[in-house]
N, C-alpha and C positions, 0 to 999 in steps of 0.2 A: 433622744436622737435629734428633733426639730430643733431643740437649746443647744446643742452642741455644733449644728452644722449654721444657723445662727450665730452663734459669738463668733464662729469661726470667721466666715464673711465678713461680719460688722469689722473684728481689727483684721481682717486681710484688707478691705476699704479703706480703713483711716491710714494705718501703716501702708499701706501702697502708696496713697497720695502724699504720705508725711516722703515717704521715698524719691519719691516724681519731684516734690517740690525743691528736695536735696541734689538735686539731680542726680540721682544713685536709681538704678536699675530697680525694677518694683519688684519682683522676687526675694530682694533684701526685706521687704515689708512682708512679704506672704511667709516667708520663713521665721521672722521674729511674731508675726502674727499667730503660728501654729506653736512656737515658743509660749508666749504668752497664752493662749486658750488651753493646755494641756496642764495650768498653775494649777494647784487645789483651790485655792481661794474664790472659783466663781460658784464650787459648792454642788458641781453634777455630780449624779448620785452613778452614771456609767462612766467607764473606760471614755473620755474623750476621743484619744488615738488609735483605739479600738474602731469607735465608730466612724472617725475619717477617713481610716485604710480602708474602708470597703467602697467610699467615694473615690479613694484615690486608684484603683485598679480601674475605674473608668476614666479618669485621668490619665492613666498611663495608654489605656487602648487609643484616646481619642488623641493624643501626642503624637502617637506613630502613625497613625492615620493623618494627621497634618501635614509629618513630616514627608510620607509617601504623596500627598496630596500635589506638594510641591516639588518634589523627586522628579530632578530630570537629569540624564546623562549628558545632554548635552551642556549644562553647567560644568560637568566634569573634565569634557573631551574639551573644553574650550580653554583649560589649565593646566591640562593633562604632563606637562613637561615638565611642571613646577609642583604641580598638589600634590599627584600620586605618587614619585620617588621622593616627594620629601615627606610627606604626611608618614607615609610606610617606613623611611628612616627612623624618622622621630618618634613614632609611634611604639618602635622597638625602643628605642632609647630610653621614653618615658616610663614605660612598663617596667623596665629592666632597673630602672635608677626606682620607680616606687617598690619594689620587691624587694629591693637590697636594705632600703629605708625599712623595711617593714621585717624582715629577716633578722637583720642587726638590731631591731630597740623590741621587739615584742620576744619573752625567753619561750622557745621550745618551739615557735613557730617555724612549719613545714612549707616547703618550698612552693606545693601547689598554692597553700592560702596565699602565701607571701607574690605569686604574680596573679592570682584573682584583683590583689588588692593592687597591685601597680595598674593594671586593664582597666581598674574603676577611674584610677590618676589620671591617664593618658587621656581619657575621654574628657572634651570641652562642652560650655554649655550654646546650643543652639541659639535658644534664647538672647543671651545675652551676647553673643560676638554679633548676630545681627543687628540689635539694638544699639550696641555701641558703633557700629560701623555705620547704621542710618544717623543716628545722632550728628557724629563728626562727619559725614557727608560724602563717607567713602564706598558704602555699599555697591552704588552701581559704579566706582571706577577699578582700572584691574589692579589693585591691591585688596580692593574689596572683592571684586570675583575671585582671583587667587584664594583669598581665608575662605570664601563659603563654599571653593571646591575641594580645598583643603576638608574642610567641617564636614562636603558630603564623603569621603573618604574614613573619617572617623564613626560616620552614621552607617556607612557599610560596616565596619568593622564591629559596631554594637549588635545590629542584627545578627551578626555571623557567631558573636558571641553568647546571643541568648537561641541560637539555630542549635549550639552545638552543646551546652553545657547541659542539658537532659540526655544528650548521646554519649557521650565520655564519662558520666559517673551515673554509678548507681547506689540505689539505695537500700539499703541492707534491708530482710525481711521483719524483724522487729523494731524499726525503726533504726533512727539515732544519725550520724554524721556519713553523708553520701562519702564513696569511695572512689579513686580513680579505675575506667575497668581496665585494664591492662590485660589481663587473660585474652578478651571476645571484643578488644579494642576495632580489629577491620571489618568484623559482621556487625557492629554496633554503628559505626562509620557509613558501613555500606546499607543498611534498614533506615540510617535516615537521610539517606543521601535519596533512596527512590519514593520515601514516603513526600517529603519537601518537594523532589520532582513532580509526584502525583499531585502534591498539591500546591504549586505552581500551575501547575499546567491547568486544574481543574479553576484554579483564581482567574490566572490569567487569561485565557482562551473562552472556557466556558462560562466562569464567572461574567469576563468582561460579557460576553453577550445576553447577560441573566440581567446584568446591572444597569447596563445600556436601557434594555427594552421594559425595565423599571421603572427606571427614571424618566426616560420619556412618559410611557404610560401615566406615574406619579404630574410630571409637567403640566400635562394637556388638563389638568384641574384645574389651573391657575389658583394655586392655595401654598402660600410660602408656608405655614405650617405641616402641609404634608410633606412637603419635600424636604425641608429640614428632618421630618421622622423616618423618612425613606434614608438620607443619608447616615443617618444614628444609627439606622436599624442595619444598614449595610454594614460599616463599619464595626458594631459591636457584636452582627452578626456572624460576619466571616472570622472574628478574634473568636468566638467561640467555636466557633467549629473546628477552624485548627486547632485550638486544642482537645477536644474531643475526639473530634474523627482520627488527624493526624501525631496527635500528642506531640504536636510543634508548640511552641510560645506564643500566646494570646496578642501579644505587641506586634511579632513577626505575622501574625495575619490582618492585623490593623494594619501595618506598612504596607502589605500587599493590596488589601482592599483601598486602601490611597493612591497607591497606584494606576490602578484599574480606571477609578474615578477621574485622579489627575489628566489621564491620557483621553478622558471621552471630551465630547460638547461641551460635559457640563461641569466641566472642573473651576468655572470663573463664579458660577452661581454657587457651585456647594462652597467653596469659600468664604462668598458673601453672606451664604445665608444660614450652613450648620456649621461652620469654624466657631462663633463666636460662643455655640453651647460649649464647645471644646476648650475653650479661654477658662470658661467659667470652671468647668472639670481641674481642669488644670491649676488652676490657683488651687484647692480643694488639695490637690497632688502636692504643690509645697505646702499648705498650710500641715496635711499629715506626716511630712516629712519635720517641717517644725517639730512639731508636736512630739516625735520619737526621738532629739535632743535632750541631751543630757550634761549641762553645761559641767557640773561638779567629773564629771566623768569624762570631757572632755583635760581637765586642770591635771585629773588623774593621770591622766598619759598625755602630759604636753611634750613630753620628748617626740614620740611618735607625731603629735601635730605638728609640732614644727619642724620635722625634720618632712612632712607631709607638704606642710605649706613653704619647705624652701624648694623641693621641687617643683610645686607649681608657679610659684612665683618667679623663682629664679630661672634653677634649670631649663623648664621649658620653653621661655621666650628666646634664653640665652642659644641652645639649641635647634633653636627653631631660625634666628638669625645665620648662623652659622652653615647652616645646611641650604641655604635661600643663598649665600652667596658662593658655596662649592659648585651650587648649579650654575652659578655663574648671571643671578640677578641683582640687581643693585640692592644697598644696603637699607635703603628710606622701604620696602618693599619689606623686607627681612623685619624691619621694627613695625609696621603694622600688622603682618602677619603676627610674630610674637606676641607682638600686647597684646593682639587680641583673642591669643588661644591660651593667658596664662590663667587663666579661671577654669573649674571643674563644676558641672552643673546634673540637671535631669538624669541625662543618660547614667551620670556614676552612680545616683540613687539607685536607678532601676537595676542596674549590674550590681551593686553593695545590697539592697534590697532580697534579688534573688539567691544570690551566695548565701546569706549570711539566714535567710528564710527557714522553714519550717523543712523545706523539701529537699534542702542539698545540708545546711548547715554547716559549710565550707568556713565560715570567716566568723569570730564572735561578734556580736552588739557592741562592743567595742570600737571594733575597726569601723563599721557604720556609719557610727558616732563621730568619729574621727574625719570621716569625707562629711558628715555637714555641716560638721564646723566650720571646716577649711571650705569646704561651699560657700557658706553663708560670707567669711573671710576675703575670698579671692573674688566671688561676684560684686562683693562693695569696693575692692580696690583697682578691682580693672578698672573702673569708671572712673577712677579717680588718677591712675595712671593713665590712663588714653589720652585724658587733658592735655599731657607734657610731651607728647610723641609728636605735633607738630615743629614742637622747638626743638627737642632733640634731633629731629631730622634736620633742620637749620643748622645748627650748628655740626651737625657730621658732616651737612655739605660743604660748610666754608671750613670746614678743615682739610677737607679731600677724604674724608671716611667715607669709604662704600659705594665713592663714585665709578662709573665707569670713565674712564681717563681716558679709551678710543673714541668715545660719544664726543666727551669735551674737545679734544686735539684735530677731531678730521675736521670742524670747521674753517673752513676758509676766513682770514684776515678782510676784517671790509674794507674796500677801495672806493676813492672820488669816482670813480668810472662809471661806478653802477649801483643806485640805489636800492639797500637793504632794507626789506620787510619783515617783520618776526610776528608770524604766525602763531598762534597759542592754539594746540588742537587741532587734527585733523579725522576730524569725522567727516562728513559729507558737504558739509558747509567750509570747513578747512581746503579739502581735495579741489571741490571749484575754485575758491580764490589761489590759492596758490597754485591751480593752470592758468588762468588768465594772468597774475601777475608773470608767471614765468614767461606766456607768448608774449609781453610786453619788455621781455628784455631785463624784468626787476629782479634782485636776487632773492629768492625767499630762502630762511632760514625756521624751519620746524620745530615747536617745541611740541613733545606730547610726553605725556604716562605710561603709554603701553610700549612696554620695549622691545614685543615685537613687530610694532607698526614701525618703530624707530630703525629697525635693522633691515626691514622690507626698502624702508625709502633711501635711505643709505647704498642698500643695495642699487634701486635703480637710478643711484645718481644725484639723488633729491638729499637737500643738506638737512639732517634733523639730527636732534638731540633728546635724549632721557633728560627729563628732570621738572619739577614742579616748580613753574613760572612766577610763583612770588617769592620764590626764593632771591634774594640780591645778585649771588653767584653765579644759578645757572642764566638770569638775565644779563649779567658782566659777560659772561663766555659766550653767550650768542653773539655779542656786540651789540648790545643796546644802546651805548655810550653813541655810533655812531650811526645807527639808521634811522632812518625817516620815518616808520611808524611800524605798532604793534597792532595786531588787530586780536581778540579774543574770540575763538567760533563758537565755543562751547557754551551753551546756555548756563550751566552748570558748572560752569568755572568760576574761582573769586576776583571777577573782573574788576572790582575797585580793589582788591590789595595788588592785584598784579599793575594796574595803575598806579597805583599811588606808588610802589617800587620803580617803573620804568619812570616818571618823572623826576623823581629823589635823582637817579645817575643820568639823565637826561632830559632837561627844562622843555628843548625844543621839539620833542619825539610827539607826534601824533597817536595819540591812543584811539582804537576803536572795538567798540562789542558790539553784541547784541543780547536782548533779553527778552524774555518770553511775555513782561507785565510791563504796562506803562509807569506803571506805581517806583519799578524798578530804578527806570533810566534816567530820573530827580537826582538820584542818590550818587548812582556813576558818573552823571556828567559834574558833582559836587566835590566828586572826588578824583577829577582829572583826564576824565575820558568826555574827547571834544565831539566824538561822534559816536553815537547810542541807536541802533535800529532795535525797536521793541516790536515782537511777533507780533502782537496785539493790535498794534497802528498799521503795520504792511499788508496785515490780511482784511481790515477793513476799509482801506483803501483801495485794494485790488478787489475785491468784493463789490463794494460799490460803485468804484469806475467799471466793473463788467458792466454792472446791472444799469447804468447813465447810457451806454453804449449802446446796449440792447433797446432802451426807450429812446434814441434817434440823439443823444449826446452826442457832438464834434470831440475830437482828440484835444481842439484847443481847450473847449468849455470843460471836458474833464480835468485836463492838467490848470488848468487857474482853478477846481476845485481842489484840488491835492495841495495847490499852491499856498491858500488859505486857509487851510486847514493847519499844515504846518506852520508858518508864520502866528497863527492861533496859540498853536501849540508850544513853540518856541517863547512866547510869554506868559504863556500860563505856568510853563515850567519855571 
């Protein structure tokens, strides 16, 4: 068992790093790692996969407990216009296009297996649309909130789906393949409806005040090893008991007990300090997943795969574009969303997993087989498509795909009368300069991401635009050609390509940003931006000109220190 879960780690380590180094998602390495340690050739005399599945059910608790860890609605309510009628669109779509997939190539397959198996399709992997959306540096902007309230949308719909799949079949008394109950279907519905109730309520309410005056109690030790086993114990604790007490899903009471936690004091520390046992679980969770592949039997039914993997590849970004802009948002929105929900991950094991398991036996080894391939398939080429979604957005916008054309047209034509500013970003740093520009008569013209900030300033008057500012086009359309300078607010904007764009169409345009590192403002001012405020310089400046003030400093004596300071600075850089 030591040798087994040994190898296991040793090539989930190298193949993870051999991953990272590829730049491909390391799940690709935990999967082909569980691949490889399940070979005959390393000579264990047990079941390999045998003995990983009993690590990987703490994997799976410790997932949902992550995933509830981090569960917040207001991620949701913040999308809400855009994730939850189209996640819910698409989500039927997807299901309904894997059923059919599955219906039409598998002979004699029955309609329930055939949309279990589409419910597994539809589901994206957590993991990996997060990662790729930190990677390309979209996470925290709203294409990237839009996909992770999309994603919690699908995380509802797992849980709902492993809330309910012990309530709707049952299991004959001699064994053998769960049945749909169709008889005692609304008293079957209605016993788990109050049991879930009771046990929400007893998580929720009383737990949380169980858990609360634990952890505190646990805290006042000052011992990060208890408190990590306080939270283990919480979490592995309350997955048991729902299934015991309540005969709910051991997962579905790890998401709850994540919740509970998420919502206390101490949801920053148990992150920091029992997430990381959960990391570890969790690779353990793909490498048994590896491990239960069956490459020869993948080849067996490549119809079924590839008619598997055109729907995740294809149909569902294409889909998912599509519906993004019936809502009526632009189309550079639509392709990040897509690409990065075209991958199937965790959740569809756990859903494929319990189907296909001892206790429903809904779905053959087979079908399984068939989402970890396409798993392993679609999490190596999201990465590898994600690459090309910057360009592809370039070039849809110099074509006019998926623009909004009211954004583009309500700008005003710039005039000699009145000098034009193009603002990049309006966060809070934006909002100020473009009021003071405005009391001074200057014309600001708005560029941002969020297009509902775009439609509020519009609204009050204020001239703004959708579109991402290193693009050539939406820079032509503001008229960059003829205003007097761009300023960048956003720390987190790519203020040297958005530079190095606004001087290509115009030589004499003042560029200005700011950035958070002095390290930064070398490279900006290198690359065409003549005024660079770095966070770093202002607050140590304003710091110690307090502190000069306070020990009997004149205004003059401090401003000739700021004076020489910069001019220092000005050649050093």
């Amino acid at each position: 068992m030591i040798g087994t879960l040994a190898l296991g780690l040793i090539l989930a380590l190298l193949l993870g790093m051999l991953a990272q180094r590829l730049r491909l998602s390391p799940l690709v390495g935990y999967l082909l790692a569980g691949i490889l340690a399940a070979q005959p050739w390393w000579g264990m005399t047990e079941n390999p996969h045998k003995v990983m599945h009993e690590f990987a059910h703490i994997g799976e608790v410790l997932l949902l407990f992550g995933v509830g860890l981090h569960f917040h609605f207001k991620d949701l309510l913040a999308v809400r216009k855009v994730a939850v009628p189209g996640s819910l669109i698409c989500m039927t779509l997807w299901t309904g296009s894997g059923a059919l997939v599955y219906h039409w190539l598998v002979p004699g397959a029955d309609w329930i297996a055939s949309l279990l198996f589409g419910m597994c399709v539809c589901v994206s992997s957590t993991v990996v649309l997060t990662r790729v959306l930190e990677d390309n540096r979209l996470l925290h902007t709203p294409s990237g909130h839009t996909a992770v309230g999309w994603l919690v949308m699908e995380d509802i719909f797992t849980i709902v789906l492993l809330v309910l799949l012990p309530a709707v079949f049952i299991l004959p008394e001699g064994g053998g393949k769960a049945s749909f109950c169709t008889d005692d279907l609304g008293s079957a519905l209605w016993g788990m409806v109050w049991k879930l109730a009771l046990m929400v309520f007893c998580v929720a309410f009383i737990g949380k005040y169980v858990i609360s005056k634990v952890l505190t109690f646990v805290a006042r030790n000052n011992s990060n090893e208890l408190f990590t086993l306080a939270v283990l114990t919480i979490a592995l604790g309350v997955a048991v008991l729902s299934a015991e007490v309540f005969n709910a899903s051991m997962v579905f009471g790890a998401f709850l007990s994540g919740m509970v936690v998420g919502q206390s004091k101490f949801a920053s520390r148990a992150a920091a300090d029992a997430l990381p046992m959960r990391d570890a679980f969790a690779v353990l969770f793909f490498v048994s997943v590896g491990m239960g592949f069956d490459f020869m039997g993948l080849l067996e039914n490549w119809q079924l795969a590839l008619g598997t993997l055109l729907v995740t590849l294809v149909w569902k970004p294409l889909s998912a574009y599509f519906v993004i802009r019936l809502l009526g948002r632009p189309g550079s929105l639509g392709v990040v969303v897509g690409t990065s929900l075209s991958q199937i991950g965790e959740f569809s094991f756990i859903l494929a997993a319990l189907v296909a398991g001892e206790r429903f036996g809904l779905l053959p080894h087979s079908a399984v087989n068939i989402i970890t391939g396409v798993a392993i398939i679609t999490i190596t080429t999201n990465v590898l498509l994600f690459r090309h979604v910057p360009a592809l957005i370039r070039r849809m916008e110099e074509r006019g795909i998926g623009m909004r054309k009211a954004d583009a047209t309500s700008l005003p034509e710039p005039t000699e009368e009145r000098d034009r500013v193009i603002v990049v970003g309006y966060g809070p740093c934006g909002e100020i300069i473009a009021r003071i520009l405005q009391e001074y008569e200057i014309e600001v013209i708005v560029l941002e991401m969020n297009i509902d900030t775009v439609t509020r300033l519009n609204t009050q008057g204020i001239h703004a635009m959708h579109g991402d500012a290193r693009r050539r086009t939406i820079q032509q359309l503001a008229g960059v050609e003829k205003a007097r300078a761009i300023i960048v607010t956003a720390v987190g904007a790519p203020a040297r390509e958005i530079a190095a764009t606004a001087r290509t169409l115009n030589p004499k345009i003042e560029v200005m940003a700011h950035t958070t590192y002095l390290r930064h403002a070398r490279h900006m001012r290198n690359d065409g931006a003549q005024t660079v405020i770095a966070a770093e310089e202002e607050v140590a400046l304003s710091l110690s000109g307090i502190l000069l003030r306070s020990l009997g400093a004149t205004e003059e004596q401090i401003s000739r220190a700021r004076l020489n300071y910069r001019e220092q600075l000005v050649e050093k850089l």
